[in-house]
MARBA-3410 file (N, C-alpha, C, O; in Angstrom, 1 decimal):
117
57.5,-44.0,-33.4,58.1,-43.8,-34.7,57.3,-42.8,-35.5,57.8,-41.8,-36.1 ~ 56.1,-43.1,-35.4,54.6,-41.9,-36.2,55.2,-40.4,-35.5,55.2,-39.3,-36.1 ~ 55.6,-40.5,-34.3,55.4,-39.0,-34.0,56.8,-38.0,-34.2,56.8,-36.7,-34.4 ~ 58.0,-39.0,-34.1,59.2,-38.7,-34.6,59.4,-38.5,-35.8,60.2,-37.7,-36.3 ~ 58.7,-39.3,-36.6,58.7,-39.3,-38.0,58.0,-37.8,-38.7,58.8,-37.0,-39.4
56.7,-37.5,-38.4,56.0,-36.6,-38.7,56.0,-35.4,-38.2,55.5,-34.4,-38.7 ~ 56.7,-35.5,-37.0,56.5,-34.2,-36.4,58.2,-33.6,-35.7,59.3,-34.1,-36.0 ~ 58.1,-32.4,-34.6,59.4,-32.2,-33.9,59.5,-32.4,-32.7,60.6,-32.1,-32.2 ~ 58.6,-33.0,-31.9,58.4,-33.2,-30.9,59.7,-34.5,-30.3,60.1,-35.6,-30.8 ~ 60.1,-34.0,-29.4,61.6,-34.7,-28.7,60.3,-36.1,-28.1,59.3,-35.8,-27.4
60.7,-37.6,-28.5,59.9,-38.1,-28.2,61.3,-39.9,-27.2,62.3,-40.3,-27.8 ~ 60.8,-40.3,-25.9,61.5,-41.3,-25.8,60.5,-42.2,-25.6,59.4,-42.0,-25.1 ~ 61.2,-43.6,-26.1,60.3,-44.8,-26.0,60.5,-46.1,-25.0,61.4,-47.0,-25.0 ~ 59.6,-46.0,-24.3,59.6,-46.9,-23.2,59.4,-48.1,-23.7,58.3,-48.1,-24.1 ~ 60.1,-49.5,-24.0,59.2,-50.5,-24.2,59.5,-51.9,-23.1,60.6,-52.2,-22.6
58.7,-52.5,-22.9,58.8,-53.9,-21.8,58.2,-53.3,-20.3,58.4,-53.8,-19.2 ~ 57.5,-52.0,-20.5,56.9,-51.8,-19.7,56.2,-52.8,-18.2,56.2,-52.8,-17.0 ~ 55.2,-53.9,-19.6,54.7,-54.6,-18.5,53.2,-54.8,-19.1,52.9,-54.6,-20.3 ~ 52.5,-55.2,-18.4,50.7,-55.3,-18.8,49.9,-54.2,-19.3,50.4,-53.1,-19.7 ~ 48.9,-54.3,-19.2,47.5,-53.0,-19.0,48.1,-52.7,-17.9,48.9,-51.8,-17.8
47.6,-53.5,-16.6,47.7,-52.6,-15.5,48.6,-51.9,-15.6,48.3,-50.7,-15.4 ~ 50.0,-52.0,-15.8,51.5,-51.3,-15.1,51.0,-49.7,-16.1,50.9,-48.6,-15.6 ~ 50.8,-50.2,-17.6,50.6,-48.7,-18.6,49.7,-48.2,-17.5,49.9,-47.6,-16.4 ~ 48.6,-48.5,-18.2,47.9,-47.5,-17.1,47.8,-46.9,-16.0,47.2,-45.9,-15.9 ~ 48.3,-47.5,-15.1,48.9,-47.0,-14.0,49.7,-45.9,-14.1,49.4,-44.8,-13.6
50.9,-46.1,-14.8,51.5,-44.9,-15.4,51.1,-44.0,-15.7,51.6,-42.9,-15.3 ~ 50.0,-44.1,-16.8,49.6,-43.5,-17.1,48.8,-42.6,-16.5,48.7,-41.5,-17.1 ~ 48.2,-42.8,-15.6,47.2,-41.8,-14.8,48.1,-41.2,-13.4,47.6,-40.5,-12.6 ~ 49.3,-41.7,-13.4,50.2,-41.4,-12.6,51.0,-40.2,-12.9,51.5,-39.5,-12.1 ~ 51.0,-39.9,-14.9,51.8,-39.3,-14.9,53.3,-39.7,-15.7,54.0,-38.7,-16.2
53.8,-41.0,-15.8,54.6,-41.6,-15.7,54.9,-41.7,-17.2,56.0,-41.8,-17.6 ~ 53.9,-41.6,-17.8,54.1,-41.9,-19.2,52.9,-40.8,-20.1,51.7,-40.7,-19.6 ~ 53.2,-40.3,-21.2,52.2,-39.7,-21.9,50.9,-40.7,-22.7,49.7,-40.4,-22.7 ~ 51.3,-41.6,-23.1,50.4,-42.3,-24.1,51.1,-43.9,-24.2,52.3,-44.2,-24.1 ~ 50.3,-44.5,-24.3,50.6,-46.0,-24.8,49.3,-46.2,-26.0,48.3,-45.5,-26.3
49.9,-47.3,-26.4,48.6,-48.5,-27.4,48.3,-49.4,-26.4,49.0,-50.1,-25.6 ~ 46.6,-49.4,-26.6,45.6,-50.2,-26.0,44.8,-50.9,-26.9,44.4,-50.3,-28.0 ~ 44.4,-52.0,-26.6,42.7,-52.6,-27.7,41.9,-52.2,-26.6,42.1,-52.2,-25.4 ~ 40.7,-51.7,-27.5,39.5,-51.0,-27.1,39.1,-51.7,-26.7,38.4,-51.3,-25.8 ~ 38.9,-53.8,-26.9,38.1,-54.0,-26.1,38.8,-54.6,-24.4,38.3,-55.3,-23.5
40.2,-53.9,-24.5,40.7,-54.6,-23.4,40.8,-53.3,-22.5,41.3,-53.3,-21.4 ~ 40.2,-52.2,-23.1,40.0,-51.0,-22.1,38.5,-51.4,-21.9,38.0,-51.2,-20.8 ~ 37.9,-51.9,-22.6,36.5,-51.9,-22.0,36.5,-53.0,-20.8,35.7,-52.9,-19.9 ~ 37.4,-54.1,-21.0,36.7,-55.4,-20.3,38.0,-55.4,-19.1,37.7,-55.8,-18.1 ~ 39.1,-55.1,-19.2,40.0,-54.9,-18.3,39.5,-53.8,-17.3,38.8,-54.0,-16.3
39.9,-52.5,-17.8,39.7,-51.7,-17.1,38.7,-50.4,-16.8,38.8,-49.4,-16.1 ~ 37.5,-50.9,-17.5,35.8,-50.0,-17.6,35.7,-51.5,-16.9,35.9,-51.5,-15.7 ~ 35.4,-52.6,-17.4,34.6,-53.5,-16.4,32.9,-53.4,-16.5,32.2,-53.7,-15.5 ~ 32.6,-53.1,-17.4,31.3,-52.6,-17.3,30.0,-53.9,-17.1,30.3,-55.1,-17.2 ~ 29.1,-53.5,-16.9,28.2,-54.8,-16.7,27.9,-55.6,-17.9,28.2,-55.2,-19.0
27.5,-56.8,-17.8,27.4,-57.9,-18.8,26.0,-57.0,-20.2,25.9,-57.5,-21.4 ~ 25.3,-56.2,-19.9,24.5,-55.9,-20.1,25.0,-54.5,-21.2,24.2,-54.0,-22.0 ~ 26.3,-54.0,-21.0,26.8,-53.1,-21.5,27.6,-53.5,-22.8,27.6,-53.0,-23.9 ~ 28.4,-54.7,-22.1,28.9,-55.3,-22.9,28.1,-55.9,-24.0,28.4,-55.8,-25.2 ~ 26.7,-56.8,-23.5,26.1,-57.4,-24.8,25.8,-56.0,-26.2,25.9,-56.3,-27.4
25.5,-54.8,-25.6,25.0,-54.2,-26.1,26.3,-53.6,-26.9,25.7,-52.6,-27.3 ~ 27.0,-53.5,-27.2,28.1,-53.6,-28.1,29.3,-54.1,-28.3,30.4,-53.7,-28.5 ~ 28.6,-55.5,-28.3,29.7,-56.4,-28.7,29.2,-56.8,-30.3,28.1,-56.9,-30.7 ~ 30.2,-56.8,-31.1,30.4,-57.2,-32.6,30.2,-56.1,-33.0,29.3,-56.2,-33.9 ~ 30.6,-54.9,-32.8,30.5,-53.3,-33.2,31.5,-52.6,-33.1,31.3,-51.6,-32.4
32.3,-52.6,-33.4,33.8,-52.0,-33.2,33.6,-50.5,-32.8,34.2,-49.8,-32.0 ~ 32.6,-50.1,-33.8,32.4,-48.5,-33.7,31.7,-47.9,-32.5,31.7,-46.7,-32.1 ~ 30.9,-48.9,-32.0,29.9,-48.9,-31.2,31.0,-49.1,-29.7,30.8,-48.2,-28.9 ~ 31.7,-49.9,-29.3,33.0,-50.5,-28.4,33.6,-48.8,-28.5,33.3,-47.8,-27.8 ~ 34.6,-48.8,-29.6,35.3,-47.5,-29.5,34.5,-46.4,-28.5,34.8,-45.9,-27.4
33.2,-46.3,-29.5,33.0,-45.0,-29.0,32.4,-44.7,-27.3,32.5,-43.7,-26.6 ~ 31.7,-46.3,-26.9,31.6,-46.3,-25.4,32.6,-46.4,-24.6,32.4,-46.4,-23.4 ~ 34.0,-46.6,-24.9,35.2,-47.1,-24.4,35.7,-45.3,-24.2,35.9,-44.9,-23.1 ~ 36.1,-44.2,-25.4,36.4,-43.6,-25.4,35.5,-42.4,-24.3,35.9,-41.5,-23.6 ~ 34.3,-42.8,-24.4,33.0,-41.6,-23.3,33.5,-41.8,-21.9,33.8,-41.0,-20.9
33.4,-43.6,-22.1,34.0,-43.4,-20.5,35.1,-43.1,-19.6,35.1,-42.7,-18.4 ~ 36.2,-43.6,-20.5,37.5,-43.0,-20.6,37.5,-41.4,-19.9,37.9,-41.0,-18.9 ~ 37.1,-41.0,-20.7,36.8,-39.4,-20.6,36.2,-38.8,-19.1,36.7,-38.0,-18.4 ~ 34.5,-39.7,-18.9,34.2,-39.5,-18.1,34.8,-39.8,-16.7,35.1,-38.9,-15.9 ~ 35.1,-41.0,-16.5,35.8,-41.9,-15.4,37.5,-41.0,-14.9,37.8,-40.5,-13.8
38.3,-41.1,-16.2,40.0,-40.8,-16.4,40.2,-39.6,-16.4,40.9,-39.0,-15.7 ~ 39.3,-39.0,-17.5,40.2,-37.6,-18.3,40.8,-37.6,-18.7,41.6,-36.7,-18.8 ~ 40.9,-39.2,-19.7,41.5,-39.7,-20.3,40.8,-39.7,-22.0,39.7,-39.9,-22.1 ~ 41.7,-39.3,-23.1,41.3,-39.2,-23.8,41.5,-40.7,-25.4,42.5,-40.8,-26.1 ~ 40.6,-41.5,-25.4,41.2,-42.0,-26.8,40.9,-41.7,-27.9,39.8,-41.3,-28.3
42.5,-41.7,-28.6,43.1,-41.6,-29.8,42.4,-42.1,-31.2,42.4,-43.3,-31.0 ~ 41.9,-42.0,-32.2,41.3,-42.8,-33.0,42.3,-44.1,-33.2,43.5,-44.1,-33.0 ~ 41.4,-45.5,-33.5,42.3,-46.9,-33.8,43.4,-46.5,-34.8,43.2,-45.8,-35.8 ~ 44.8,-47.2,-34.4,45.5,-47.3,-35.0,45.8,-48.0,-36.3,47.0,-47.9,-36.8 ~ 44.7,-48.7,-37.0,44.6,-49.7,-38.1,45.0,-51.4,-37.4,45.2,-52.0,-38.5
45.1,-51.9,-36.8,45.2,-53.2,-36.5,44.4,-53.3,-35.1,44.1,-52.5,-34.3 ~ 44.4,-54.9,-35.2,43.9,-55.7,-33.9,44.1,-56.8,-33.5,44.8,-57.3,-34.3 ~ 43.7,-57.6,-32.5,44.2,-58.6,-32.1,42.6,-59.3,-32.1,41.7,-59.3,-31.2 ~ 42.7,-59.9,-33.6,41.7,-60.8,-33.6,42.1,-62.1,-33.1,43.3,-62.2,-32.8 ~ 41.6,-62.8,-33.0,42.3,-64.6,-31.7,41.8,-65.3,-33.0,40.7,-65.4,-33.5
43.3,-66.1,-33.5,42.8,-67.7,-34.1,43.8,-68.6,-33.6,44.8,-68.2,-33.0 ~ 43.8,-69.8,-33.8,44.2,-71.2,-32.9,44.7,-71.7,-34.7,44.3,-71.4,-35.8 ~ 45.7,-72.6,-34.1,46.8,-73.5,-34.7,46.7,-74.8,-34.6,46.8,-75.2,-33.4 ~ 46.5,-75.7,-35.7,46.2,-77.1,-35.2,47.3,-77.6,-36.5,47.7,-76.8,-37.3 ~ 47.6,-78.9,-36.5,48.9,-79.5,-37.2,47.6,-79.6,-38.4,46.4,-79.8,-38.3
48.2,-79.4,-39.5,47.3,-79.7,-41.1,46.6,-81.2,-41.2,45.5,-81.3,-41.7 ~ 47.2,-82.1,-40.8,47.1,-83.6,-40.9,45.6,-83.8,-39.8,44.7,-84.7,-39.9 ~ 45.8,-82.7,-38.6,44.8,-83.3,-37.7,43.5,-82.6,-38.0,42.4,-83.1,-38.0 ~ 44.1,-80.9,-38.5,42.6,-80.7,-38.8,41.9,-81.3,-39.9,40.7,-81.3,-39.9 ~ 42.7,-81.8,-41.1,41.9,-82.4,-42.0,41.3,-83.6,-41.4,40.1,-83.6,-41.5
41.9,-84.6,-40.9,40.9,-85.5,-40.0,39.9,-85.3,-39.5,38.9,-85.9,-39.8 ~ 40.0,-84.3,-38.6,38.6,-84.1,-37.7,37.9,-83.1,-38.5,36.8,-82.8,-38.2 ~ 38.7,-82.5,-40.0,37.1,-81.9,-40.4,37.4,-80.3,-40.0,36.9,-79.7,-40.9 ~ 37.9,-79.7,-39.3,38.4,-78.4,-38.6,38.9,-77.4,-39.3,40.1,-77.2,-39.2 ~ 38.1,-76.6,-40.2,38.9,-75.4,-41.1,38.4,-73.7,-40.3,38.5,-72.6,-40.8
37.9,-74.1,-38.9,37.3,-72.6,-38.3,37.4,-73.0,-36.4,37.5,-74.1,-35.8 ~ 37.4,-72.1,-36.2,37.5,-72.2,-34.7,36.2,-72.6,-34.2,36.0,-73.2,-33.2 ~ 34.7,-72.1,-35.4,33.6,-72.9,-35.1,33.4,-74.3,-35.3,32.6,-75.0,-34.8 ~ 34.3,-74.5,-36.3,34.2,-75.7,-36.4,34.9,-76.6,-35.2,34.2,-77.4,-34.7 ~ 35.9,-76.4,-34.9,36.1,-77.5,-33.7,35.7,-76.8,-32.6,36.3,-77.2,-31.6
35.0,-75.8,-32.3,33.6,-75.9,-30.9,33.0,-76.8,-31.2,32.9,-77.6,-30.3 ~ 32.2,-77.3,-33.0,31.3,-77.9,-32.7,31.7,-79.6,-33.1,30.8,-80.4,-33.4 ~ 32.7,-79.7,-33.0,33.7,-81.0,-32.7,33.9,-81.3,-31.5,33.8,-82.5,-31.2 ~ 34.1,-80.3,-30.4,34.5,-80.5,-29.1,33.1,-80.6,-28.3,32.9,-81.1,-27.2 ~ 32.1,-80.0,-29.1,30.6,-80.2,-28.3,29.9,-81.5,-28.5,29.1,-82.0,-27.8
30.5,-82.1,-29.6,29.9,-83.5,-29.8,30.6,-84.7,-28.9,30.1,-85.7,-28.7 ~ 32.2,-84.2,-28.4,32.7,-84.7,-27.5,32.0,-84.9,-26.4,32.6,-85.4,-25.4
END
């Protein structure tokens, strides 16, 4: 819609593609120009890097990006795009009644609910 919107470029839109793998695949096939990715599911899906790579910028977004995008480059010849403004941060749903019982207003909080279990 960004690129139809702003620009003239004749653009068609694939959607229900499928996973990471299927895009990407496409993608280095040829099959498709560009999709949206999370950076950290290009790092951990498909860079795979060692645990040691990973510690080393994890809780860094900028730090993720920019090792995600080097290797991209190096590995693909693949280039990433600056982030799009959103992400897929993970939070969990509990009924209001239960988490006030057990006490539960954070996802740390019932780790350390389920650890005393």
């Amino acid at each position: 819609m960004l690129i139809k919107g702003y620009t003239d470029y004749d653009v068609t839109t694939k959607t229900g593609l499928g996973g990471t793998k299927i895009c990407f695949d496409a993608l280095t096939n040829n099959q498709i120009d560009f999709y949206p990715e999370y950076t950290g599911t290009g790092l951990l899906v498909i860079l795979q890097p060692s645990q040691q790579i990973v510690n080393s910028v994890e809780g860094n977004k900028e730090k993720t990006y920019n090792y995600v995008k080097e290797e991209f480059d190096k590995r693909y010849q693949i280039k990433w795009l600056q982030p799009i403004g959103f992400n897929n941060a993970y939070a969990l749903m509990m009924r209001q009644k239960q988490a006030a019982a057990l006490n539960v207003k954070s996802i740390t909080d019932l780790k350390n609910y389920l650890d005393k279990k």
